[in-house]
C-alpha positions in Angstrom: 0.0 0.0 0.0 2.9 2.5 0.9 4.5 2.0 -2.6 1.2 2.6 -4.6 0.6 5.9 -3.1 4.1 7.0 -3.2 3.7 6.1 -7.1 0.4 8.0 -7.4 2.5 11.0 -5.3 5.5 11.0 -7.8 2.8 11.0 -10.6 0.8 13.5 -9.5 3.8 15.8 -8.9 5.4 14.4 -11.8 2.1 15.3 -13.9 2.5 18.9 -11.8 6.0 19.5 -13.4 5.1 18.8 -17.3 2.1 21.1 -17.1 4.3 23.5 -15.9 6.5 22.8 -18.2 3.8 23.1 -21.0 2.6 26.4 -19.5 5.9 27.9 -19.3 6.0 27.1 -23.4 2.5 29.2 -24.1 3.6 31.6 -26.9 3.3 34.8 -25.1 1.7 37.6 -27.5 4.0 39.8 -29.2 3.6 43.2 -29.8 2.4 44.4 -32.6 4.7 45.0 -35.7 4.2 48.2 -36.7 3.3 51.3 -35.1 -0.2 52.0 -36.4 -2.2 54.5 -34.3 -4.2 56.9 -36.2 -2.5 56.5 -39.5 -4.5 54.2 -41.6 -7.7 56.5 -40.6 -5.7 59.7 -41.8 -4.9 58.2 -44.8 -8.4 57.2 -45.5 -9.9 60.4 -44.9 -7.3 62.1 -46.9 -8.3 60.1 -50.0 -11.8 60.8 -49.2 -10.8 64.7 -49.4 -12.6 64.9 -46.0 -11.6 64.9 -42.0 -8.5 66.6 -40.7 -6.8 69.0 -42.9 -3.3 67.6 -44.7 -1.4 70.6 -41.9 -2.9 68.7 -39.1 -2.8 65.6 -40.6 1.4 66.1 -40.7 1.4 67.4 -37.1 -0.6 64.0 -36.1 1.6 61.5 -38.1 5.0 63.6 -37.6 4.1 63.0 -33.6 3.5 60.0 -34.4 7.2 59.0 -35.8 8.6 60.8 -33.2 7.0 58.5 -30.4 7.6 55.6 -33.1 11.3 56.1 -32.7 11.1 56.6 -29.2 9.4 53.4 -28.4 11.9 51.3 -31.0 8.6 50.5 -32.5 8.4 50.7 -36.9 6.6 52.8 -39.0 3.8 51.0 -41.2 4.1 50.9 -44.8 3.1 53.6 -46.8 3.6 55.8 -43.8 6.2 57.9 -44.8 4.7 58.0 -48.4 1.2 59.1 -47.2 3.1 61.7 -45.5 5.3 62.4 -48.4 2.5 63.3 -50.1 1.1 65.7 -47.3 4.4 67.3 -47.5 4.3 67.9 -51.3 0.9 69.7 -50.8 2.2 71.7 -47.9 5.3 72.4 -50.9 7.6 70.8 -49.2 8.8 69.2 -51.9 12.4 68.2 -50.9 10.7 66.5 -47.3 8.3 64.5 -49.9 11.7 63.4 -51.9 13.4 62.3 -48.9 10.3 60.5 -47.4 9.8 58.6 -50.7 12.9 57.4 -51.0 13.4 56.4 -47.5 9.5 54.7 -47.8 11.4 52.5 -50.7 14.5 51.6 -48.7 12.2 50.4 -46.0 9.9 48.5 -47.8 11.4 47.3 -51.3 8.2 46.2 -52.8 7.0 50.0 -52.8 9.6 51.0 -55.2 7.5 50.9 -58.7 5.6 53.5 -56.8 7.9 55.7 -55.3 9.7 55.7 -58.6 7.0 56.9 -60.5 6.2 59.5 -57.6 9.5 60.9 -57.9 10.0 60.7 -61.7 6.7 63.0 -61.3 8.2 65.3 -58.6 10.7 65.3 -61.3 9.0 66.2 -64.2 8.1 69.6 -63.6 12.0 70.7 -63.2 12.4 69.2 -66.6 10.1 70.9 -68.5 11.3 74.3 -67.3 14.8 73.3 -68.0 14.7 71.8 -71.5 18.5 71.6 -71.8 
């Protein structure tokens, strides 16, 4: 009798220790990827022409890089191109240049569509200066 409960005491404790074990393997959740915040609703009202103006909009998202790179956290994609564009309406066009370019560095797959964006910012110069 005393060996059959010390064998039910080792397998209860024994059963104790692996769901520990298990437990202590649970995939803890990770934080999220990318920085999102208020951008992707921004962006949508700007297509829409409608919600916060594109001066506020840069105020907003510009805040919103800063805490970005204070938290270690990253940028979405097409986050600095949404703002690259809000810079090129404010006439910042040299901002809008760098943002572009830095949007294609980050994310390669953008770079069809930061080329054509800049080839466009481009344009203009060109046609002034047929030489």
């Amino acid at each position: 009798m005393g060996s059959t409960m010390t064998g039910g005491v080792v397998r209860f404790f024994l059963a104790c220790a692996l769901c520990a074990a298990f437990a202590g393997c649970a995939n803890k959740p990770r934080p999220p990827l990318y920085l999102w915040e208020t951008f992707p609703k921004l962006q949508y009202d700007a297509l829409l022409r409608a919600g916060v103006p594109p001066l506020e909009q840069v105020a907003i998202l510009e805040a919103q890089a800063e805490k970005a790179r204070a938290t270690g956290a990253a940028l979405p994609p097409g986050f600095r191109a949404h703002l690259g564009m809000l810079k090129l309406a404010g006439g910042d066009a040299d901002r809008a240049r760098e943002l572009w370019l830095a949007e294609k560095t980050v994310f390669p797959e953008s770079a069809p569509y930061m080329d054509q964006l800049l080839r466009r910012l481009d344009a203009p110069a060109k046609k002034d200066n047929p030489a």
